[in-house]
LUMDREN-169207 format. One record per residue (C-alpha): residue in three letters; z, x, y. Coordinates in nm, 4 decimals. Layout:
BEGIN
  type        pz        px        py
   ALA         Z         X         Y
...
END
This chain:
BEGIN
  type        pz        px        py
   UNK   -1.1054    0.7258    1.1019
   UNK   -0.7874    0.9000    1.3049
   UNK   -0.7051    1.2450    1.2621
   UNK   -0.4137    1.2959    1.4989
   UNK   -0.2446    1.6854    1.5171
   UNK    0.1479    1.6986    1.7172
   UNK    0.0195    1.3818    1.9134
   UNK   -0.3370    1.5493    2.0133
   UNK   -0.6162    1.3045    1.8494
   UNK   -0.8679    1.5803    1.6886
   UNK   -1.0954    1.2882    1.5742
   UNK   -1.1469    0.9363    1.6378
   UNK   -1.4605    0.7224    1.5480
   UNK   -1.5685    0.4024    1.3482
   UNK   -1.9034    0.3853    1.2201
   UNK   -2.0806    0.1591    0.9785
   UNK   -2.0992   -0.2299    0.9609
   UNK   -1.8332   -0.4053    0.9254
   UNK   -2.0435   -0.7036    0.8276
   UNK   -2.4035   -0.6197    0.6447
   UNK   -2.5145   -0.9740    0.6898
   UNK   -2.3876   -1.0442    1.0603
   UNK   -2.4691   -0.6556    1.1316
   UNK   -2.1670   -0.6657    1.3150
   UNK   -2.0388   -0.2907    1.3603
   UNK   -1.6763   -0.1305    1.2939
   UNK   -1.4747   -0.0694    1.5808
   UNK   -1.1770    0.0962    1.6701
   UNK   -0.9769   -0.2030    1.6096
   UNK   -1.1393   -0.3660    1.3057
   UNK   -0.9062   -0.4511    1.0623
   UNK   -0.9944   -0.3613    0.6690
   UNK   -0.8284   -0.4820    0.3535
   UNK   -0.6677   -0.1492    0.2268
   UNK   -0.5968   -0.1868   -0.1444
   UNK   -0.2657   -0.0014   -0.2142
   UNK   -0.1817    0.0720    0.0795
   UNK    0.0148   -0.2438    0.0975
   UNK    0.2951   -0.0230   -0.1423
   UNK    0.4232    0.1606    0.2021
   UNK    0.4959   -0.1396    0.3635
   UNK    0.6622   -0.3059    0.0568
   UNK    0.8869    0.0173   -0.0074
   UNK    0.9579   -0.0144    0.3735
   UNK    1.0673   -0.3717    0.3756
   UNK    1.2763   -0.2916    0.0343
   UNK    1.4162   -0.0155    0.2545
   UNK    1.5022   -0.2542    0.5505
   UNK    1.6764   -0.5025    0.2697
   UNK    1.9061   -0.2165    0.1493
   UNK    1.9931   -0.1167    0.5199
   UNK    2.0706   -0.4954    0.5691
   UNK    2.3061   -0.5099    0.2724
   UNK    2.1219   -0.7392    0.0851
   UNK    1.9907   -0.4856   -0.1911
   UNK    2.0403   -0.1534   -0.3446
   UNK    1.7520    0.0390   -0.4763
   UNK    1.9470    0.1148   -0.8160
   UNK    2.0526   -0.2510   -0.8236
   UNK    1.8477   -0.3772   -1.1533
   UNK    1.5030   -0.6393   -1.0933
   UNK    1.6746   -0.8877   -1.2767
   UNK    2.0168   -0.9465   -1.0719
   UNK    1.7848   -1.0572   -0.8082
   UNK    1.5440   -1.2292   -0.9570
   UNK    1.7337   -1.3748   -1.2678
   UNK    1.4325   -1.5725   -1.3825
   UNK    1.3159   -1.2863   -1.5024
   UNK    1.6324   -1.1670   -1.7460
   UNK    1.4837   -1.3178   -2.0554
   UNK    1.1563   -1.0712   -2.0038
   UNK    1.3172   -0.7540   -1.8664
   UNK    1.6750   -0.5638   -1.9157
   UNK    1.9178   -0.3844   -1.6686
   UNK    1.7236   -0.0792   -1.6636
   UNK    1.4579   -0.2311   -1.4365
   UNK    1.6152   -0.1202   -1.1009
   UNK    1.4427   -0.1353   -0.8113
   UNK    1.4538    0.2557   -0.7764
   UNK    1.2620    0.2592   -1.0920
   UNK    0.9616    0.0393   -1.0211
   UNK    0.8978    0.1985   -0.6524
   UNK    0.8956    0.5549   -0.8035
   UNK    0.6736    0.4538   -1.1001
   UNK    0.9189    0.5662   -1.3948
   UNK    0.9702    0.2205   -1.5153
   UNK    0.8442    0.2571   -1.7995
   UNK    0.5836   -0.0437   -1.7411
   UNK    0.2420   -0.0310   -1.7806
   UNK   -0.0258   -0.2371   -1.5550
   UNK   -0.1867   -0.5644   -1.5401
   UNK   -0.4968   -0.4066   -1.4130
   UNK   -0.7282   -0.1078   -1.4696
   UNK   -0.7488    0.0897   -1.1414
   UNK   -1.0289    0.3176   -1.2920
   UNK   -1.2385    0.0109   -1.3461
   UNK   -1.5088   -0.0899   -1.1225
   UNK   -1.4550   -0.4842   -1.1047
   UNK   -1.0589   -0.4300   -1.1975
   UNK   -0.9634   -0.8333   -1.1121
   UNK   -1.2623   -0.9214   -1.3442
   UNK   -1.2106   -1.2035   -1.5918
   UNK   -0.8817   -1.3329   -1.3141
   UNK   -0.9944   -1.6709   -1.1443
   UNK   -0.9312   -1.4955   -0.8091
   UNK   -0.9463   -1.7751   -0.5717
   UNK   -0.5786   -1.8639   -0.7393
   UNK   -0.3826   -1.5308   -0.6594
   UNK   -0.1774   -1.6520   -0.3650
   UNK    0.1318   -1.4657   -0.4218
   UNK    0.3649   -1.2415   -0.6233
   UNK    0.4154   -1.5616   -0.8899
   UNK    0.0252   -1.5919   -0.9086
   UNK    0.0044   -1.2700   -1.1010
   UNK    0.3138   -1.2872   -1.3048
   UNK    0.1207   -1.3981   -1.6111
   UNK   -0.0732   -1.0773   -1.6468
   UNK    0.2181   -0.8741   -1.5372
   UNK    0.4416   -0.9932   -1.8537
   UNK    0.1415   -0.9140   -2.0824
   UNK    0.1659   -0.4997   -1.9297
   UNK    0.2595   -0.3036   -2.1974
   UNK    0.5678   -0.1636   -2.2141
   UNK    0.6776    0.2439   -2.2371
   UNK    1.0656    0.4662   -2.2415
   UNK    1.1295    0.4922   -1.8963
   UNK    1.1575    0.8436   -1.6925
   UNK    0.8229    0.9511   -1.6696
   UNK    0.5578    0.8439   -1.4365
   UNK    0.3338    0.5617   -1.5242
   UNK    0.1228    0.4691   -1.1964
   UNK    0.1804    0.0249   -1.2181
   UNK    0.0784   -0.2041   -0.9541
   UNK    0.2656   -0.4825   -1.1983
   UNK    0.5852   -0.3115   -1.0945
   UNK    0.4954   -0.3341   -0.7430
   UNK    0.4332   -0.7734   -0.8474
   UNK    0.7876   -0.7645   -0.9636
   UNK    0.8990   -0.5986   -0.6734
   UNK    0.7489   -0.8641   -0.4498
   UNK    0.9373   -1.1317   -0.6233
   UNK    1.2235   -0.9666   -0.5671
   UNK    1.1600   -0.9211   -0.1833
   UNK    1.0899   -1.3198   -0.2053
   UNK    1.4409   -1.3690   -0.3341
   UNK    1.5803   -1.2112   -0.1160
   UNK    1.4637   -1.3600    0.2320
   UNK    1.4555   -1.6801    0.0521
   UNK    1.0454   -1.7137    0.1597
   UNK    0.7472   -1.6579    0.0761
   UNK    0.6297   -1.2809    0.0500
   UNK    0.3241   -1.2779    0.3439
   UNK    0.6332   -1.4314    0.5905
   UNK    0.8997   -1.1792    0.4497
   UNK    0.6273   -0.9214    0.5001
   UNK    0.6495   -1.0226    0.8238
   UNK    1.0138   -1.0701    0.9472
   UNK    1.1257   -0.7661    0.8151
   UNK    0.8569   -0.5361    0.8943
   UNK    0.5014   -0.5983    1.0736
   UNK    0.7033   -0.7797    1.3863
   UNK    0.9876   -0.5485    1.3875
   UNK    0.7424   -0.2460    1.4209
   UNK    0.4973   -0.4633    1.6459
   UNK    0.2127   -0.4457    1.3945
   UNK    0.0135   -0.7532    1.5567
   UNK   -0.2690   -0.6809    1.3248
   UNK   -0.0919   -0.6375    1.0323
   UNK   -0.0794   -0.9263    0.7112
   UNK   -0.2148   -1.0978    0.4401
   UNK   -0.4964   -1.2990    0.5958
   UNK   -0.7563   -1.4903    0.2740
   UNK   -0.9927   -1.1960    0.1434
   UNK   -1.2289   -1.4777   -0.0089
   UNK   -1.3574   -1.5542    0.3345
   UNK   -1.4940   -1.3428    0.5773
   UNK   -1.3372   -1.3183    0.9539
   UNK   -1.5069   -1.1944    1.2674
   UNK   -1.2247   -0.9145    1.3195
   UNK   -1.2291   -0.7670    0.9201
   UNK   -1.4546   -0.5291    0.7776
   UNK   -1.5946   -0.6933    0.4579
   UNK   -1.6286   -0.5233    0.1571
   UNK   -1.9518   -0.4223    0.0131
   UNK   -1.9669   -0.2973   -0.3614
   UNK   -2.2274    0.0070   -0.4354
   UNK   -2.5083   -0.2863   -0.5701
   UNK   -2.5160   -0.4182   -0.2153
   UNK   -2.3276   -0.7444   -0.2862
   UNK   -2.0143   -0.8504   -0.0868
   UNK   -1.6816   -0.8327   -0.2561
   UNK   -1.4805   -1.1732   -0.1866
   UNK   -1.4954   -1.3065   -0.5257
   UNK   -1.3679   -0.9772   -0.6664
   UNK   -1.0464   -0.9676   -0.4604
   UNK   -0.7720   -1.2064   -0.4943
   UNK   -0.7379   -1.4512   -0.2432
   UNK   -0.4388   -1.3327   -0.0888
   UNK   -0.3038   -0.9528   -0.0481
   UNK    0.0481   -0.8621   -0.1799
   UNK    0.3247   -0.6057   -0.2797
   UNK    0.0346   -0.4036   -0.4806
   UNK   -0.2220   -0.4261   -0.2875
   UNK   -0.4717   -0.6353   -0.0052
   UNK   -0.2575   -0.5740    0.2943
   UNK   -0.4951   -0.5925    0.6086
   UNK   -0.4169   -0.3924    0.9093
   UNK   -0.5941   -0.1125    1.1870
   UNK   -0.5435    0.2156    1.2833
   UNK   -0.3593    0.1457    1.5594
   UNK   -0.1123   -0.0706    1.3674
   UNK   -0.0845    0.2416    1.0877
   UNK   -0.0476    0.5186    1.3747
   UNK    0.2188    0.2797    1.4850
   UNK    0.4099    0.2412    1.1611
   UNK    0.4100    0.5784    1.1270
   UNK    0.5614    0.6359    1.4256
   UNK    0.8400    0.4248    1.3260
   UNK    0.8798    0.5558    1.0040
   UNK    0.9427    0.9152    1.1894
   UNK    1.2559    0.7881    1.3343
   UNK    1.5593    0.5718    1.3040
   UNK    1.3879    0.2888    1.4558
   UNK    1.2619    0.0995    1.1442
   UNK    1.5105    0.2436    0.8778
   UNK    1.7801    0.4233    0.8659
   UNK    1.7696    0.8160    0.8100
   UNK    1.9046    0.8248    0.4240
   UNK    1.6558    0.5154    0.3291
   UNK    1.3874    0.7268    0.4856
   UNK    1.5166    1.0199    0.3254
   UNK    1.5359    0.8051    0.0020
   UNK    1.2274    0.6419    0.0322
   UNK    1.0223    1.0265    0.1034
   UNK    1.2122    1.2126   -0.1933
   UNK    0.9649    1.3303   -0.4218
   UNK    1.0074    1.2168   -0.8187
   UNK    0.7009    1.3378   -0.9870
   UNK    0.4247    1.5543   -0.9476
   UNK    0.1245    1.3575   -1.0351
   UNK   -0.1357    1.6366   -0.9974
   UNK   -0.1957    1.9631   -0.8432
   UNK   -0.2647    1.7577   -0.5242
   UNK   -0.0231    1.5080   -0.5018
   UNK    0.3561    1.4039   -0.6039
   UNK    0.5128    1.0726   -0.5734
   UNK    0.8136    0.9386   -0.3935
   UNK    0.9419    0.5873   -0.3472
   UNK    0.6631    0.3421   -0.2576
   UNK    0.4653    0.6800   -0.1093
   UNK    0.2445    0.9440   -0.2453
   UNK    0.2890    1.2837   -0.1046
   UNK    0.0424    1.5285   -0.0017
   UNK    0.0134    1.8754    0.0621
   UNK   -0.1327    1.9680    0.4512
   UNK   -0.0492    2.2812    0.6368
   UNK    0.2320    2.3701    0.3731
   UNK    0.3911    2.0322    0.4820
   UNK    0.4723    1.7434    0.2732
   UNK    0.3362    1.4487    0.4214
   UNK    0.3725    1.0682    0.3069
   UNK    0.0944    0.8337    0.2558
   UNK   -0.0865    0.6630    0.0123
   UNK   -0.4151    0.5941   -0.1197
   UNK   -0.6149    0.2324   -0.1461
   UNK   -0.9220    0.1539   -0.3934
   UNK   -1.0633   -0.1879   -0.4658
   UNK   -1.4073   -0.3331   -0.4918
   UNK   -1.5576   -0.2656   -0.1764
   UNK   -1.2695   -0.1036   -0.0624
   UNK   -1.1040    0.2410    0.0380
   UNK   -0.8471    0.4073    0.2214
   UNK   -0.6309    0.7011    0.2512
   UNK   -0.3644    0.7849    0.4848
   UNK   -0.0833    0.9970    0.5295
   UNK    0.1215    1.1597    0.8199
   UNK    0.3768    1.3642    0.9177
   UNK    0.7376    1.3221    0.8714
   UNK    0.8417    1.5605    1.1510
   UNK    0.5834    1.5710    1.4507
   UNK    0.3425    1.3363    1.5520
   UNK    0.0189    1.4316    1.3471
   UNK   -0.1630    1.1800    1.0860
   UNK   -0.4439    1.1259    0.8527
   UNK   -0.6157    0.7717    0.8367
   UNK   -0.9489    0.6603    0.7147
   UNK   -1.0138    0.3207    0.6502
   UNK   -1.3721    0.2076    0.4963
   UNK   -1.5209   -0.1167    0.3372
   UNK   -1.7310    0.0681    0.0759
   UNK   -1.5731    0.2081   -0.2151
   UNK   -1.4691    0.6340   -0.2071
   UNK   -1.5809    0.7154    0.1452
   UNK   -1.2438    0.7108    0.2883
   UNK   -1.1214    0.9316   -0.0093
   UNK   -1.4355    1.2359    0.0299
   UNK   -1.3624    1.1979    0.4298
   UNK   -0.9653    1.2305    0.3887
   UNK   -1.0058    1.5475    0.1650
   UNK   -1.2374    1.6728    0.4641
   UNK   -0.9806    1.6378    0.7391
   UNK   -0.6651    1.7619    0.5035
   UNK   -0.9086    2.0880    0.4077
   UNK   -0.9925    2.1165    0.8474
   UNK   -0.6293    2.1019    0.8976
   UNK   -0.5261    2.3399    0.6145
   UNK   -0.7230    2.5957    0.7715
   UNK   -0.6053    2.5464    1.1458
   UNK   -0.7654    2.3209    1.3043
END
């Protein structure tokens, strides 16, 4: 956990194991599978495509991938899936505990993987919001057609190298690795068979404070993308509650009076929160490898900061 105020660091620690059976500790610079967190760095490699020409975010899903035309119309723009007024529904329940249960796991690789349960979402008039990780599926494809490989590489070449994010990707989650936290679920059990194998444009990115304090860094200036993209990328569409609105790919937050981007990241054995500021140097991030810690710790550190700290 980072809690960093106009580039003083308030609050820095990692505690817990990051492996119950090794009793291996977290670290500073343990990496941990982050859930949704992987939508920031999809809207921000959607946003490097558009300031490369190759893409427009009101450019529909379908004149980019045209597989897809006999399941979707024009009105699936990219614009539309980031900001979650698509109009589609999900392939997964977030609220659930086991939400990948009853998916043979070990065979979500990639965007394509989940495609099946993706055209089974359910369908709804677009314009209001609809939280959907399938749009975020669809949205990987598209990022796949456009760099012409496959979405982990993409990821890659348009954004974790540019930004020098060395510990930043889409590493198996079915196996565990000396420098990731592994998930533990609240009956004790370890979570790889309740993760698919591979991270992607929803969800499952791996990466470390350092890397995220980095990003956001990036994301202040013109450095990663260009002002307007940013601009376009931070613009608030809908409130979702009293807390929090969303924008394109982000979820905004409330701290200080300031609107600050982020997002949040739940999966078995998994959760994270971040968010920072667009104008100074000052973030939120808590990563964790048991589920709802990182959310009761972020709400701690946005309530110390709302009051002065």
């Amino acid at each position: 956990m980072e809690v960093t105020v106009r580039g003083r660091t308030l609050l820095q620690q990692a505690r817990g194991l990051a492996n119950r059976e090794t009793r291996q500790r977290n670290c500073l610079e343990t990496r941990f599978a982050t859930g949704s967190v992987s939508k920031i760095f999809t809207a921000a490699c959607l946003g490097r495509m558009v300031d490369a020409g190759l893409c427009h975010f009101d450019q529909s899903l379908t004149s980019i991938v045209t597989a897809l035309r006999p399941h979707y119309g024009e009105s699936l723009t990219l614009a539309s899936l980031l900001s979650h007024r698509s109009g589609l529904g999900d392939y997964i329940d977030d609220d659930a505990a086991l939400p990948f249960a009853g998916m043979d796991t070990a065979k979500l690789n990639g965007p394509a993987d989940f495609l099946p349960h993706v055209l089974r979402a359910e369908r709804h008039p677009p314009g209001a919001y609809r939280y959907s990780s399938a749009g975020f599926i669809l949205l990987g494809l598209a990022i796949e057609a456009l760099a012409a490989e496959p979405f982990p590489a993409a990821m890659a070449r348009w954004v974790f190298q540019p930004a020098g994010l060395s510990g930043t990707g889409f590493p198996f989650l079915n196996v565990p690795a000396p420098d990731i936290a592994v998930g533990c679920l609240p009956d004790g059990s370890l979570h790889f068979s309740h993760l698919p194998r591979t991270g992607g444009p929803d969800g499952g990115v791996v990466t470390r404070l350092s890397d995220l304090r980095r990003f956001f860094d990036h994301l202040r200036r013109d450095q990663l993308l260009t002002r307007s993209t940013r601009q376009f990328l931070f613009q608030q569409t809908s409130q979702i509650n009293e807390h929090a609105a969303c924008a394109h790919g982000f979820k905004i937050v409330s701290i200080g009076g300031e609107p600050w981007p982020g997002h949040t990241g739940s999966d078995p054995g998994v959760s994270a929160r971040v968010a920072f500021s667009r104008d100074h140097d000052s973030s939120i991030i808590v990563l964790c490898n048991v589920e709802d810690v990182a959310f009761q710790a972020f709400g701690l550190a946005r309530e110390w900061l709302g009051a002065g700290a």
